[in-house]
C-alpha positions in Angstrom: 112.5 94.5 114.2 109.8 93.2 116.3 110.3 95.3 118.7 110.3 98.4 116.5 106.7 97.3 115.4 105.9 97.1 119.0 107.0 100.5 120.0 104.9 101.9 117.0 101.7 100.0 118.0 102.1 101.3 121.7 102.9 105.1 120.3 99.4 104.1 118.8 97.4 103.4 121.0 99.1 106.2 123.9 98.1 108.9 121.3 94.8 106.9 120.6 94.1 107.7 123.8 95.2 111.0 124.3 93.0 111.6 121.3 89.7 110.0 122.5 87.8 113.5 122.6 89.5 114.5 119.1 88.4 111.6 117.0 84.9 109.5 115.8 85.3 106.4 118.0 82.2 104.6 117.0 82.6 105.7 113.3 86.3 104.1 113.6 85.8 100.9 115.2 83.0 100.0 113.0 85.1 100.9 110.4 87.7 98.7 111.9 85.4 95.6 111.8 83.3 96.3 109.0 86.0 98.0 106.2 86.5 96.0 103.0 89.8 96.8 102.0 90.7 96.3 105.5 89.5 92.6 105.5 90.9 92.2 101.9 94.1 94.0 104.1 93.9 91.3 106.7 93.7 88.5 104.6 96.5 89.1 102.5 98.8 89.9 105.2 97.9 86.2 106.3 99.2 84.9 102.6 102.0 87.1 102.8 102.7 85.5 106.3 102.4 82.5 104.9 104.5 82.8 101.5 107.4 83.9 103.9 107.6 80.8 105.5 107.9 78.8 102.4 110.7 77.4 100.9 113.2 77.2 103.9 113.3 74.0 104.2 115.5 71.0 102.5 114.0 69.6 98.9 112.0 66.2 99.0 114.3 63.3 99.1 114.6 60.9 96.4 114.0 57.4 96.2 115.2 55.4 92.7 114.5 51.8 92.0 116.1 49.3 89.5 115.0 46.1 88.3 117.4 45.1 85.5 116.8 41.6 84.0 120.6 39.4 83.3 120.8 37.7 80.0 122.4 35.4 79.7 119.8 34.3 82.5 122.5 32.2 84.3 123.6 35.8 85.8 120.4 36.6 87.5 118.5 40.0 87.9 120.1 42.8 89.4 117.8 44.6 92.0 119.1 48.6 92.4 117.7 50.6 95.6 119.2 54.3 95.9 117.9 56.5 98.9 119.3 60.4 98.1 118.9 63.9 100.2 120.1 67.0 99.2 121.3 69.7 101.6 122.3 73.2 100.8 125.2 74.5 103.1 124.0 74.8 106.3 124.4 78.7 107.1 121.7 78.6 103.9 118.8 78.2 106.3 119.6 80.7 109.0 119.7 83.2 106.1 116.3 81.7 104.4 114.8 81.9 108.4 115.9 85.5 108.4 114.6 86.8 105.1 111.2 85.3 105.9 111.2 87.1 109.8 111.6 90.5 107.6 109.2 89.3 105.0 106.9 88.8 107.7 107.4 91.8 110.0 107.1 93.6 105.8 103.7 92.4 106.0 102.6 93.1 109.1 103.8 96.9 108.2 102.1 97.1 105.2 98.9 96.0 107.0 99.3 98.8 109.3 100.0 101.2 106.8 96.6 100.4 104.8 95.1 100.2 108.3 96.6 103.9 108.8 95.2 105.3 105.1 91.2 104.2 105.9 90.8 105.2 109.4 92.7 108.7 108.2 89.8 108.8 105.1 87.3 107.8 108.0 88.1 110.6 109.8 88.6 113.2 107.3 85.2 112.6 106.4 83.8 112.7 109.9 85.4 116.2 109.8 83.8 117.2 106.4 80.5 116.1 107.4 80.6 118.6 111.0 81.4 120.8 107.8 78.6 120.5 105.8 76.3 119.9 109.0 77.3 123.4 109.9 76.8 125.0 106.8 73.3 123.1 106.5 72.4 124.8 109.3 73.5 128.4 109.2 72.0 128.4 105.0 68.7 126.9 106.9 69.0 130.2 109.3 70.0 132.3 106.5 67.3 131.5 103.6 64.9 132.0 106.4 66.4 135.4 107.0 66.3 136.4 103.5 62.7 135.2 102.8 61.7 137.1 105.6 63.3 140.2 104.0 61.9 139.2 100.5 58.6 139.5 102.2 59.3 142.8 104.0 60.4 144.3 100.6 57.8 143.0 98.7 55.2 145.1 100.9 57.9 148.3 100.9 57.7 147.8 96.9 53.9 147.6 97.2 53.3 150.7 99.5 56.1 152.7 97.0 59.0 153.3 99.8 61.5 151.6 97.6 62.5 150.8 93.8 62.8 147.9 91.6 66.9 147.5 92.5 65.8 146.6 96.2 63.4 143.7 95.1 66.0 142.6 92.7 68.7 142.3 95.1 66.2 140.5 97.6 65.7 137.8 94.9 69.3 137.7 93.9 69.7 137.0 97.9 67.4 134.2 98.1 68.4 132.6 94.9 72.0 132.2 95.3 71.4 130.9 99.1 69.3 128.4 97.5 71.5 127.2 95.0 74.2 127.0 97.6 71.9 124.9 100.3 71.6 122.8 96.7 75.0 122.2 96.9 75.6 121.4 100.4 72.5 119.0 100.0 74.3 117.3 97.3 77.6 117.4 98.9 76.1 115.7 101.9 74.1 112.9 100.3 78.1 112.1 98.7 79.2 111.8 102.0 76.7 109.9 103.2 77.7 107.4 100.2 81.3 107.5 100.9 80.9 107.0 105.0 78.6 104.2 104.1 81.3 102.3 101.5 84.5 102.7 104.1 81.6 101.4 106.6 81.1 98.1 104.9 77.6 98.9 103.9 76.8 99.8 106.9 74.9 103.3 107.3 76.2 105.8 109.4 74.1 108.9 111.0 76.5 112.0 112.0 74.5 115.0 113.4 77.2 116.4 115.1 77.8 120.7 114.1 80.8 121.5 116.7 84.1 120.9 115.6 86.9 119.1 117.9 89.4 121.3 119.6 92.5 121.6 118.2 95.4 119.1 119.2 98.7 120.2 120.1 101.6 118.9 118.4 105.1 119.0 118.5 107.1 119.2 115.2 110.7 117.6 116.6 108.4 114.2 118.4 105.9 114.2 115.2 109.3 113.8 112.3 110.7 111.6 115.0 107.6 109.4 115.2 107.1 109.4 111.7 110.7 107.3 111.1 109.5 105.1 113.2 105.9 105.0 111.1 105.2 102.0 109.0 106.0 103.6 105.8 109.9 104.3 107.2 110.0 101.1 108.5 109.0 99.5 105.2 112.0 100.7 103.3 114.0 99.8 106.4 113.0 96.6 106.3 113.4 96.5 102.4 117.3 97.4 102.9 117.7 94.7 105.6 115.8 92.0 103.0 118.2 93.0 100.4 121.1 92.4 102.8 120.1 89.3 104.1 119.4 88.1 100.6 123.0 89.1 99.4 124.2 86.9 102.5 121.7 84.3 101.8 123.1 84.1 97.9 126.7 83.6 98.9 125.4 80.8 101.1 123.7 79.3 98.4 127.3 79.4 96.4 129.0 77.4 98.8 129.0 74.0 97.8 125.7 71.9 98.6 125.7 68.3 99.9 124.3 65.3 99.0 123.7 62.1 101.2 122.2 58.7 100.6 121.9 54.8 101.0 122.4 52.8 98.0 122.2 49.2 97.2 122.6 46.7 94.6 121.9 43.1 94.4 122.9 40.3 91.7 122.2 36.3 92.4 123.7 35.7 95.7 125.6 38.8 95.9 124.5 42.5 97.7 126.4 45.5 98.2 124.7 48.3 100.8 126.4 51.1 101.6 126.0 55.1 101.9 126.7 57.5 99.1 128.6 61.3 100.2 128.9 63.8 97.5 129.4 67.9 97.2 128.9 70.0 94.3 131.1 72.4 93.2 130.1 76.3 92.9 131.9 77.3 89.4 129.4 79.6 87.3 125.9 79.0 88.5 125.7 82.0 90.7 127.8 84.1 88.8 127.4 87.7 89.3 124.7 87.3 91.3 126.5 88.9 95.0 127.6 91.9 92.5 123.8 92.1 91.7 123.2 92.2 95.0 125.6 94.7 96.3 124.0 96.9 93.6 120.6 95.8 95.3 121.6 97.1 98.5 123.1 100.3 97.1 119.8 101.4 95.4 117.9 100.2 99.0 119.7 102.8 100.9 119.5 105.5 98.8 115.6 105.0 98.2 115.0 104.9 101.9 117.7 107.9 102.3 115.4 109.6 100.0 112.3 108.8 101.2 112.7 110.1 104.9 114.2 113.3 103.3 111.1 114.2 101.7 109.2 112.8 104.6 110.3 115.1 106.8 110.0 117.9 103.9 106.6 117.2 104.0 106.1 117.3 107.1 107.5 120.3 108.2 105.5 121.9 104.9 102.3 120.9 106.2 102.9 122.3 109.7 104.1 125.8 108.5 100.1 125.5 106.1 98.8 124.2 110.0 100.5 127.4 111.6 99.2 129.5 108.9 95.8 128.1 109.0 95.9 129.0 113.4 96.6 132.6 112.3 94.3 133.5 109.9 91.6 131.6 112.3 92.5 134.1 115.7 92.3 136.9 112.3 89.1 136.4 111.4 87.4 135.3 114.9 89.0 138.3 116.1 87.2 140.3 112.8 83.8 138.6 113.2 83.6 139.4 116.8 83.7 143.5 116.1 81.2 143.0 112.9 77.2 143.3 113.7 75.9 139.8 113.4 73.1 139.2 111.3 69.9 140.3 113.3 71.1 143.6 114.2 71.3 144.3 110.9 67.8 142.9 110.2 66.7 145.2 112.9 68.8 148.3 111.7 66.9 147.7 108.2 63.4 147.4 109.8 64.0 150.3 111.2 65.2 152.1 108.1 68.8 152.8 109.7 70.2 151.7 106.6 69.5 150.7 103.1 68.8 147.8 101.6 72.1 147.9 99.4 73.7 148.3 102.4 72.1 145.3 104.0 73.0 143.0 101.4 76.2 144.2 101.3 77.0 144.0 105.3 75.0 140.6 105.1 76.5 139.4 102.7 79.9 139.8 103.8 79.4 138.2 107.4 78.3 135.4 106.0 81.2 134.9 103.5 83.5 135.5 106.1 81.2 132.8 108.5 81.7 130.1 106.1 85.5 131.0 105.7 85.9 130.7 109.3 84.4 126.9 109.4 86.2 126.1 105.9 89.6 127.5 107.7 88.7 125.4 111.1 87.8 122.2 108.2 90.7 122.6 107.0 92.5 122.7 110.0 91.6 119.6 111.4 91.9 117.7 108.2 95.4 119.0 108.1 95.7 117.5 111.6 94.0 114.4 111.1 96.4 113.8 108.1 100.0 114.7 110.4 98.5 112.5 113.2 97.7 109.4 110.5 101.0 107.6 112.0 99.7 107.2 115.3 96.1 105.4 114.3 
């Protein structure tokens, strides 16, 4: 089992590696050192280590001692000294060494796997806040577009060349843009508070506005990698516990031995001598290794299930990831033919077009702008969530 661990904690850090431009590094090892839950994470797989390796080894011995006082007093005091051990039957320890070794290795898994779940929310909201970096800046651009035309209409209202409708749209414009740099405000000061909790405390300053490139992945290596993730492993490693403890509880109904030095002494007399006895299994364990075989039964088809709907899930999210890649090269490919912004501000200087039709045109290029980032977002969120099993 050890050496499955291993092989998952070099995938990790190959892939790390390979995805050094893709990911926050600073962002991640600081939240490495300085995450809560991961300390909390650390320290309880450090009882957990330590719980395993309890209880495997042989109760206390037991030491009795008799004084008994002879009456008539002619017949002396008797003096009793007893020295006992019990031992369980011996294949009882290799089994109890075993289920602690998969206790352990259970620990060290689920350690990983919480490890795996905060770097994943660290860099999903690395990802969100390129997002809302973006769309701080294009609104910035945009509300000073539209002011600017607010102005220009407010003089073509003045001078008579247009109606009532056109000023009206212009402040419709410039409202909602501000309401919606409002909300990105908002959303950004709550990611500031969420990088700053999975931080530690610590504050964290993320100006970035490009997004990463895209990472390639391949869907047969990813569903092969993910049986060999933590979570796989831990119902793995729950099946082999329940074997081990079925074998461990028909060692512990074999008979168990008990082994001791024993004296007595009256007057002049002593008897020393050693003391040999077994006990014998009848009901104490009953039905206990058919519990177990039912144990083992319900194990299986848990982690039977479980890598089912794994890879279900996996090959669901990569079909929304494919999907996602098309409507992208769509709507890049849209965007690209559509007059950006400032040629349509100069086409409505000039009088080319109307201001209806500017609001419309404008309006609609930046729509399909901010579904464009929200579809690249999403994307690498997407990503960042099939690639967890690898951090």
């Amino acid at each position: 089992m050890k050496a499955r661990i291993y092989f998952l904690v070099g995938l990790s850090l190959l892939l790390w590696d390979c995805l050094e431009a893709q990911r926050p590094d600073s962002l991640m090892d600081l939240v490495l050192d300085q995450n809560r839950e991961l300390k909390a994470a650390r320290e309880a797989y450090q009882v957990a280590t330590f719980e395993a390796g309890t209880g495997n080894t042989p109760p206390d011995p037991e030491v009795d001692f008799g004084y008994l006082y002879g009456k008539p007093a002619e017949l002396g005091n008797r003096i009793d000294f007893e020295v006992t051990q019990q031992l369980d039957f011996p294949t009882t320890y290799i089994h109890r060494s075993k289920v602690r070794d998969i206790r352990t290795s259970r620990a060290e898994l689920e350690y990983i796997r919480i490890r795996q779940k905060v770097l994943l929310e660290s860099w999903e909201l690395w990802i969100d806040r390129i997002h809302l970096n973006q769309l701080h800046t294009m609104l910035t651009a945009r509300i000073r577009q539209a002011h600017t035309i607010q102005a220009h209409v407010e003089h073509q209202l003045n001078t008579g060349e247009i109606g009532l409708l056109a000023q009206s749209q212009s402040n419709l414009l410039v409202a909602s843009l501000e309401g919606e740099m409002e909300e990105v405000e908002a959303r950004l000061e709550n990611n500031r508070m969420a990088l700053e909790e999975i931080t530690g405390g610590v504050p964290v300053e993320i100006q970035d506005t490009i997004f990463p490139s895209s990472v390639q992945i391949i869907p047969d290596s990813l569903v092969k990698d993910y049986r060999q993730g933590p979570a796989a492993l831990l119902y793995d490693q729950n099946l082999r516990l329940k074997e081990q403890q079925k074998n461990l509880t028909v060692s512990q109904h074999l008979p168990k031995l008990t082994a001791g030095y024993y004296s007595e002494s009256v007057v002049d007399q002593a008897f020393r001598g050693f003391r040999l006895g077994v006990s014998v299994p009848l009901w104490e364990q009953a039905n206990t290794i058919k519990k177990a075989n039912s144990e083992i039964a319900f194990a299986e088809a848990e982690a039977d299930q479980f890598i089912t709907r794994q890879e279900r899930e996996i090959r669901q999210k990569l079909n929304e990831l494919e999907s996602l890649r098309v409507r992208i090269v769509k709507l890049e490919a849209a965007l690209d033919g559509t007059r950006p912004i400032s040629l349509l501000n100069a086409t409505l200087n000039s009088g080319e077009i109307s201001f209806s039709e500017y609001f419309y045109a404008s309006d609609l290029y930046f729509r399909s702008q901010q579904e464009l980032l929200r579809y690249k977002r999403d994307l690498l969120t997407l990503e960042a969530d099939l690639l967890k099993v690898y951090l």
